[in-house]
C-alpha positions in Angstrom: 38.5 79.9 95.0 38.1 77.9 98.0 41.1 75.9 97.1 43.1 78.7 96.8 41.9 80.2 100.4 42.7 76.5 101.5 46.0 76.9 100.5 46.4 80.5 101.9 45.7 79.0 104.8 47.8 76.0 105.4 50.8 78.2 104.2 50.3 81.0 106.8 49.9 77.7 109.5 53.4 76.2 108.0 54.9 79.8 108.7 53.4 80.3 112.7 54.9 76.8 113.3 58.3 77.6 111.9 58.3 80.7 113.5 56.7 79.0 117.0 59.6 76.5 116.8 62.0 79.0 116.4 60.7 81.6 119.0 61.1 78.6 121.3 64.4 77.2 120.2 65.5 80.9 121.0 63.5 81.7 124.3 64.2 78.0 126.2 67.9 78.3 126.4 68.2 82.1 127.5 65.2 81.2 130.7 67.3 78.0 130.8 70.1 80.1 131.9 68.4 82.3 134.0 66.6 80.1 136.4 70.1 78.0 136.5 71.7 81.3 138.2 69.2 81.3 141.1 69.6 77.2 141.4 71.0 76.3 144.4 74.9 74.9 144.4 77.3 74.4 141.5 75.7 72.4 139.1 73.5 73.5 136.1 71.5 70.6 136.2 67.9 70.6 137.4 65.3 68.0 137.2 62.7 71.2 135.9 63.1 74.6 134.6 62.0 76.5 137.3 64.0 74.5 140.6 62.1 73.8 144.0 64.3 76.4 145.7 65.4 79.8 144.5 68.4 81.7 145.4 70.2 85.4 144.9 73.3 84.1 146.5 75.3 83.2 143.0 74.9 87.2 142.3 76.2 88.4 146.0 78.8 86.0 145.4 79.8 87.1 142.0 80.8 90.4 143.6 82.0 89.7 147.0 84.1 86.2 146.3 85.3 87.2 143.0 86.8 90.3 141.5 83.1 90.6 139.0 83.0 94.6 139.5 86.3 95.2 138.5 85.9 92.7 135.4 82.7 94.7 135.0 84.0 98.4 135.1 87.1 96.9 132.8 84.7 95.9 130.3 82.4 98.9 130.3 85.6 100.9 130.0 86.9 99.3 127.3 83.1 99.4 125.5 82.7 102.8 125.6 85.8 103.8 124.3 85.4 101.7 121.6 82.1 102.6 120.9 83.6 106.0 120.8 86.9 105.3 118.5 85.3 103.3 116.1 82.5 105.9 115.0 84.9 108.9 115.4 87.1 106.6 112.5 84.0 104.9 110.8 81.4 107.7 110.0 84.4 110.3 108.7 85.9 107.2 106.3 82.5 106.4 104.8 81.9 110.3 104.2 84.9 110.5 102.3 84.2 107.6 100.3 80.8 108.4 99.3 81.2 111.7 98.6 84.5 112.3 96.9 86.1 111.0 93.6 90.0 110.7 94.3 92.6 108.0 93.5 92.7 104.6 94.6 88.7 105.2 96.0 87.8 102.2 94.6 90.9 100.1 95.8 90.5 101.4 99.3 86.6 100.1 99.0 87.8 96.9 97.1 90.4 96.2 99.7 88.0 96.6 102.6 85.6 94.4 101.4 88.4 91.9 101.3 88.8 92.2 104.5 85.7 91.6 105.6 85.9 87.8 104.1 88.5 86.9 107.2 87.7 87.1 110.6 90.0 88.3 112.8 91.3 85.9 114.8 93.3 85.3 111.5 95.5 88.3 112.6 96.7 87.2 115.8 100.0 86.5 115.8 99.8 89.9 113.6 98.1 91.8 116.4 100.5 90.4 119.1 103.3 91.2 117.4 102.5 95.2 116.8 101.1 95.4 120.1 104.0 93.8 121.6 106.7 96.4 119.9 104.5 99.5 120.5 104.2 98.6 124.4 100.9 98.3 124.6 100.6 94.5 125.5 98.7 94.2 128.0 96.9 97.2 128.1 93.1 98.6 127.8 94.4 101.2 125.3 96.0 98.1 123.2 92.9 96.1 123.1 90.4 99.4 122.3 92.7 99.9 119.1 92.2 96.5 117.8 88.4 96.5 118.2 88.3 100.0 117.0 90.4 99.3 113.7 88.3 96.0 112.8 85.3 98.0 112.9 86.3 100.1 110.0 86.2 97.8 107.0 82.4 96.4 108.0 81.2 99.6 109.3 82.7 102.2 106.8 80.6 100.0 103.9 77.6 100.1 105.7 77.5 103.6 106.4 78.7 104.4 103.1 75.1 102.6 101.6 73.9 105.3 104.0 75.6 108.5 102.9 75.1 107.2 99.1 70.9 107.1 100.0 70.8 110.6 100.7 69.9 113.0 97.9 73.1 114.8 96.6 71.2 117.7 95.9 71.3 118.7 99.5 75.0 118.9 99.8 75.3 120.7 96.4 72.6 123.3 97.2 74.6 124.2 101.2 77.8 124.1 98.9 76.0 126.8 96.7 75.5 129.1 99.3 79.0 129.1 100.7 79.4 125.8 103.2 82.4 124.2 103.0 82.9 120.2 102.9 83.3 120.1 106.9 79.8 122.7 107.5 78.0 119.9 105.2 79.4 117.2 106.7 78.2 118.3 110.5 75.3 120.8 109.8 73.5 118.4 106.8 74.9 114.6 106.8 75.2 114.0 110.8 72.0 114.9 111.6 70.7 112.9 108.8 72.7 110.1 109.5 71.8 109.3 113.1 69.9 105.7 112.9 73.2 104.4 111.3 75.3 106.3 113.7 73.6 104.9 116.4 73.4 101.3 114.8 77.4 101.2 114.7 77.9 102.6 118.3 75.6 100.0 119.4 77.6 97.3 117.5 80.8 98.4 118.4 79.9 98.8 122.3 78.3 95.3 122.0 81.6 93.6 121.0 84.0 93.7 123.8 81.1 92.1 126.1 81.4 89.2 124.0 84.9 89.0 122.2 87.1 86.3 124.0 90.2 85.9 121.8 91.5 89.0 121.6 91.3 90.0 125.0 92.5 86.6 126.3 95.0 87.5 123.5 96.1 91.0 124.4 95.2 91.2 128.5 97.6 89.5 130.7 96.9 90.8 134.3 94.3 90.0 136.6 93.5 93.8 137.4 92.7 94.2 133.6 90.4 91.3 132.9 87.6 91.5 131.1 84.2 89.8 131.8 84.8 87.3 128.8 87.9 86.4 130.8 86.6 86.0 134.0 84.0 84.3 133.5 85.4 81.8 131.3 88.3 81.2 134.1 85.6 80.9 136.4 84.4 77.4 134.9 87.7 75.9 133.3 90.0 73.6 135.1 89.4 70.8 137.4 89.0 73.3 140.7 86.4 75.5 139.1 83.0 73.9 138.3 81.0 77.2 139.7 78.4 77.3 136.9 75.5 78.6 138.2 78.0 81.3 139.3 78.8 81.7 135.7 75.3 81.5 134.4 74.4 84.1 137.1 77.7 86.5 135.8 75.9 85.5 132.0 72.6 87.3 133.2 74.3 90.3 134.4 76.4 90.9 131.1 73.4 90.9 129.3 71.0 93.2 131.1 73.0 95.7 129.3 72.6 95.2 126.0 69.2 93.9 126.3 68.2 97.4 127.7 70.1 99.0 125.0 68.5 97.1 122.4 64.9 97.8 123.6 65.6 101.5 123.5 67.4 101.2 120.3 66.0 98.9 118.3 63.8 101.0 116.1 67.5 103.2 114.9 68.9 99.6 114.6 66.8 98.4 112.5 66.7 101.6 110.2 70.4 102.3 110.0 71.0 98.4 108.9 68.1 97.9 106.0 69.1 101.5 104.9 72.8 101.2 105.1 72.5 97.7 103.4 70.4 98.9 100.4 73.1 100.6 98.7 76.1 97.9 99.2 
């Protein structure tokens, strides 16, 4: 008995260390990055964490010697419209899959879970290419599209899992009393359906924050740059080394989803586990 207790113990010790040293590994780089943006000059070195003199000037200066609101208002433009694309095509795709039997169902599914195996970078010269003949190089609507349709292989899977966890009876019974596929669809799945809903808005307005490639890819112009862009101009080539600018521009591009993700979290967590259950 008391070995066993002994051994209770030592294993629930092993797992608070693991989980200590991770916590840590996770926490010391992010307030790493945050006290750098208030260090004084360009460099990201300091001698401690916290430095021997603070400064807000990297964040006035993000705004008044660089273009950082107009990279900012690009990017939040771009996020929401994807956010908003990408769930109009998602949730409507998975629907249909779930809930109908028609030909080449399970080729469609097959083939998007294909797709998910590449990332897609793979597809530039792809991307470029259509972009470039439809006239939309170098355009917000351009790079919105290409976000948008990426998200629906992933996202139309995982909200499928969804659809397929609610009882069928409750669409058979509204069908019963005269409801038609679209009055089922927005009266009885929708409302249903809104931790995953909210878990692939989130996602998909999370992406452009971060993506790089495909808007260093697609954007061309300075007026149409997105943070991603910006920043990483900011501290490339031999006449930029501003990096506490940059880590300062890092904080601010996360507030944002750090907020959201507070907020969120408890539909984020719900739409994934019960999304993922049925894949």
């Amino acid at each position: 008995m008391m070995g066993a207790r002994m051994k209770s113990r030592l294993t629930r010790l092993f797992i608070y260390t693991i989980l200590t040293i991770t916590a840590i590994a996770c926490v010391y780089p992010i307030l790493w990055v945050i006290m750098a943006s208030f260090n004084p000059g360009t460099s990201l070195f300091s001698a401690t964490l916290i430095p021997d003199r603070l400064t807000t000037a990297h964040y006035f200066n993000l705004f008044v010697e660089r273009e950082f609101g107009l990279w900012y208002r690009n990017t939040l433009n771009i996020a929401f419209w994807t956010m908003i694309l990408a769930v109009a095509l998602v949730i409507p795709t998975a629907y249909a899959l779930s809930q109908f039997r028609f030909k080449g169902r399970r080729l469609s599914l097959m083939s998007m879970l294909v797709l998910q195996m590449f990332p897609s970078f793979m597809s530039m010269i792809a991307i470029y290419l259509l972009l470039l003949q439809l006239r939309l190089l170098d355009t917000h609507i351009g790079l919105i599209l290409v976000y948008a349709g990426g998200a629906i292989p992933f996202g139309s899977w995982l909200v499928k899992g969804y659809f397929d966890g609610i009882p069928r009876s409750l669409a058979e019974a509204a069908k019963i009393d005269g409801a038609s596929n679209a009055t089922v669809f927005t009266k009885i799945m929708l409302p249903l359906s809104s931790p995953i809903i909210i878990f692939v808005a989130l996602s998909n307005f999370i992406a452009p924050w971060m993506d790089f490639i495909l808007a260093r890819l697609v954007l061309r112009s300075s007026g149409r740059k997105t943070l991603a862009i910006g920043l990483f101009e900011m501290v490339t080539g031999h006449a930029h080394t501003e990096f506490t600018m940059f880590a300062a521009g890092s904080v601010m591009v996360a507030i944002p989803i750090t907020i959201l993700f507070i907020f969120l979290q408890r539909y984020i967590v719900q739409g994934l586990t019960e999304g993922a259950s049925k894949i």
